[in-house]
Steps between C-alpha positions, in 0.01 A plus 500: 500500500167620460401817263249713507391730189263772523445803276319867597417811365673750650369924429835628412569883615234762480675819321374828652577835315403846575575796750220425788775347736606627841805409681458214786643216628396151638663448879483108458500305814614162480396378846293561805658578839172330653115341413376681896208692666721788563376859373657786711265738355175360569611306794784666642719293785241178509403296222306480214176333458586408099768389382750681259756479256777705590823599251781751574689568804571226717513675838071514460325497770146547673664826641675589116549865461737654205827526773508120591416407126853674440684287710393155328789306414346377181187555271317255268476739215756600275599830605789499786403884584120399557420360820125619457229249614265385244184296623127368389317161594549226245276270321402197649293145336236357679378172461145375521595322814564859651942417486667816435851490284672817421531571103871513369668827397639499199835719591571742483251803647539793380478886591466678221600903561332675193639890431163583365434888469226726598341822648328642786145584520584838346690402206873453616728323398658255792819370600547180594648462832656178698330322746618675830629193799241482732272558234192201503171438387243269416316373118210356530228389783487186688157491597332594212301204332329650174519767278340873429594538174274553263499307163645204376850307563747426383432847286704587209467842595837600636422903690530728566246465763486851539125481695622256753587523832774326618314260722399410121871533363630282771240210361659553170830469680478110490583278239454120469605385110528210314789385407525282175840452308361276224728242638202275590408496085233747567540885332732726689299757711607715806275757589567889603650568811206607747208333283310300744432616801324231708640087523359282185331161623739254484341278231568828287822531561554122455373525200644867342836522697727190459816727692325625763394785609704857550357718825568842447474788743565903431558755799389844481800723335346857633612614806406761737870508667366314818748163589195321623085463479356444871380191560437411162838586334322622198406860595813680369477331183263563213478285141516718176235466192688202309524353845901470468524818334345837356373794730512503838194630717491820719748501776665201380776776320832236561505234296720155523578175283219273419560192688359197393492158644484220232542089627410183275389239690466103389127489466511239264691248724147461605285448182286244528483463852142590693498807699577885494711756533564741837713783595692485852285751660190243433393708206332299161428754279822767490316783597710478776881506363724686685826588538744721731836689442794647743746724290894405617718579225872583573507918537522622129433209350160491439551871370747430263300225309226734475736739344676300282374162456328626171492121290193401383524108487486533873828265571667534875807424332492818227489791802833527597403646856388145619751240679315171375448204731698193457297249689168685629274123495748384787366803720261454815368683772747517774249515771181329503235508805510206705129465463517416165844328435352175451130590332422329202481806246522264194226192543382261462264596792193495610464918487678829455751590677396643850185376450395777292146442400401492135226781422368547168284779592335747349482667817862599628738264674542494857874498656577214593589321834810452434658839531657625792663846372403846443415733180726784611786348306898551583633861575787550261701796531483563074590850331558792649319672204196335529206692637409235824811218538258284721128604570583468844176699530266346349387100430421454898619111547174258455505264791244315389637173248078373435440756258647728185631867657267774499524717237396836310222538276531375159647688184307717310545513142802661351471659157777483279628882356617319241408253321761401284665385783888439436638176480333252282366769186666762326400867581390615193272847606495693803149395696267799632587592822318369803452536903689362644487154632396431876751290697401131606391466837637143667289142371337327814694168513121362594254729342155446617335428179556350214323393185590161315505496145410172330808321434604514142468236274860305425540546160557139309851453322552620119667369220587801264429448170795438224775692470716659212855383462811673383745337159667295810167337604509684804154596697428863517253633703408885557310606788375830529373704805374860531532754807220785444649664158825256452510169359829274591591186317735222579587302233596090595716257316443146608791246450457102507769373693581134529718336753621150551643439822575141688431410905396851664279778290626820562379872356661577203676830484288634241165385701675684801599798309142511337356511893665752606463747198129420503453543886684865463237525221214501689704807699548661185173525442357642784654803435813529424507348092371463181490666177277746488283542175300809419 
């Protein structure tokens, strides 16, 4: 029989100490109910023309709304009460002969749900409520092709971004990260949650991010007690000044849990190979991550966890209000169009699904041909406390599929009344009081104008220099970072693990449990751990 030897290093846990830590938890979705151009917001009753990947309830649906979400049979995440829909286009390769294959997820997705506090515009304090049914809304914006932000990125300048509006938050809203276990022999090195906003080149991250790449997408946590935004689904909805936490602007008084999307995908399956990277909705550059959310949650559920799923490691299995999933990979979509029952959504093939065309922009991307919906999204009955349960009166139904919907003006700026924002820092002294802030006025989907920046440079891989060791011989490593007057450090003990195996390599157990504590590090560390230092 033959053998096979092979020895690693393996980053051992990352200890985290220190009081910064709000309660969360990490839905985990195991599986996807479908890889389909169906999006009943932005294309309600027809079809998509991008392609999305689409986790929770399996009775989705181009006509979804919160009631016939409740009445799935199954869902492919790991909460039985949840029958929410979670969607957003995935990543795609494309090879210098133009063939499209769709980049492997690395299961499973997750939703994070973040209790992160905060205050109104004047100063108080906010409870955090549960997602209403027939609540939806929309992060991020399809068409958009470059960025107005101003300075550079990634930034190690966390918020709050208390002079922004939140056409500007929403930018900030989108993470892709590097991912980099030190399994490959290179140093360890995830980066912060939300770091880089835009899509590296892929020669960058061929180089810098030997497990892939983690897409990360925040939704606005400030609500103005509306279930939906008109035609954009973003209107009601309102990011605070650490983006997933801190102060919330004028008229934006209700406030929510920070839901995040995070999903690894196999970039480096394709290292070496000539060619590029492409979202589903024919976007290159990540400006134009999105992602979409129906609230279904059993009645009380949703309001219980909120209430008492207080654990800070952000385990399902440690709220005791949650009926875990026994099987959620074997779940699929009970009813998919006939149009698109036999489209190849996974490649190889000679372009993306529906034809969507690839455009790199700057100027804004035009809807493609594909689509066959409308904007007005799905009427869902909701919560009878909720100030309108449907906008039946607003978001007119755009007939035409050739173009983005008409819109309102862009956001002005909102200032921040605080800026010590809430989540990530400390409060340490009470700020001067301030105006307060003017409420966000919708995004255009396809604003007229846009500048490009230059695209920034991709930074060429490191190796840090030596690095003290314990009596044991073990590495230690301490890495430091500072938000405006605190400083947090993680300390890092590095293990050298050796193991002999024969036939088939397989992860060891310590390499598995040193990914997953140092992929919830990189959580941690957006906001939410650390020791602070003075």
């Amino acid at each position: 029989m033959l053998s096979n030897q092979f020895s690693r290093a393996a980053a051992v846990a990352v200890t985290l100490c220190g009081t910064a830590v709000n309660a969360f938890w990490r839905l985990e979705c195991d599986g996807s109910i479908a890889l389909a151009r169906i999006d009943p917001l932005m294309d309600f009753d027809g079809l998509s023309d991008h392609v999305h990947i689409l986790k929770g309830g399996s009775a989705f649906s181009p006509k979804s709304t919160s009631e016939e979400l409740l009445k799935s049979k199954c869902t492919s995440c790991g909460v039985a009460q949840d029958k929410s829909a979670y969607w957003a286009p995935p990543l795609y390769f494309m090879g210098d002969d133009g063939t499209m294959e769709l980049v492997p997820e690395k299961p499973p997705f997750k939703a994070y749900y973040e209790l992160n506090p905060g205050s109104t515009s004047d100063g108080k304090p906010q409870t955090i409520e549960a997602f209403p049914n027939g609540f939806q809304m929309i992060a991020g914006t399809n068409y958009r092709r470059n960025s107005t932000l101003s300075g550079e990125d990634p930034s190690e300048f966390r918020g709050p971004f208390s002079d922004q509006s939140n056409e500007e938050r929403e930018q900030r809203a989108i993470g892709f990260n590097c991912m980099n276990y030190g399994f490959s022999g290179s140093p360890a090195k995830n980066e912060d949650a939300l770091y880089r906003h835009h899509l590296p080149e892929k020669s960058w991250i061929d180089s810098n991010c030997p497990d892939g790449i983690r897409l990360e997408l925040s939704f606005p946590s400030c609500w103005n007690g509306e279930m939906d935004g008109g035609e954009t689904h973003k209107s009601h909805v309102a990011y605070p000044a650490w983006i997933n936490g801190g102060d919330c602007p004028a008229g934006f008084d209700k406030r929510f849990p920070a839901l995040m999307f995070e999903t690894i995908v196999a970039t480096e399956k394709f290292i070496g190979k000539g060619g590029s990277f492409v979202l589903g909705n024919g976007d290159p550059t990540g400006y134009g991550y999105h992602g979409d959310f129906i609230a279904a949650w059993d009645e009380g559920v949703l309001e219980r966890a909120v209430s008492e799923c207080t654990d800070k490691g952000g385990e399902m299995k440690s709220c005791g209000v949650f009926e875990l999933t026994q099987d959620s990979a074997s779940c699929t979509i009970e009813n998919l169009p006939e149009e698109i029952k036999n489209e190849n959504t996974e490649g190889p093939m000679s372009s993306l699904p529906g034809d969507c065309e690839i455009q790199p922009g700057p100027e804004p991307a035009r809807k493609g041909k594909g689509a066959s919906g409308s904007s007005s999204g799905g009427k869902s009955k909701g919560n009878s406390s909720a100030k309108n349960k449907s906008k039946e009166d607003k978001a007119p139904v755009n007939k035409d599929s050739t173009s983005p919907p008409v819109e309102e003006a862009p956001a002005a700026p909102i200032p921040e009344s605080k800026p010590e924002g809430g989540v990530f820092v400390e409060k340490e002294e009470k700020a001067p009081e301030q105006a307060p802030e003017k409420a966000p006025e919708q995004v255009p989907e396809q604003a007229p104008e846009y500048v490009a920046p230059p695209p920034p440079p991709a930074p060429a891989p490191t190796t840090p220099p030596s690095a003290p060791v314990d009596e044991a011989g073990n590495v230690l490593r301490t890495d430091v970072r500072t938000d405006g007057r605190v400083v947090y450090e993680n300390k890092v003990v590095v293990h050298e693990v050796t193991v002999t195996e024969e036939a088939k390599v397989k992860r060891t157990p310590e390499a598995e449990h040193v990914k997953r504590h140092a992929h919830r590090h990189h959580h941690m560390q957006h906001g939410i751990g650390g020791r602070r230092m003075r």
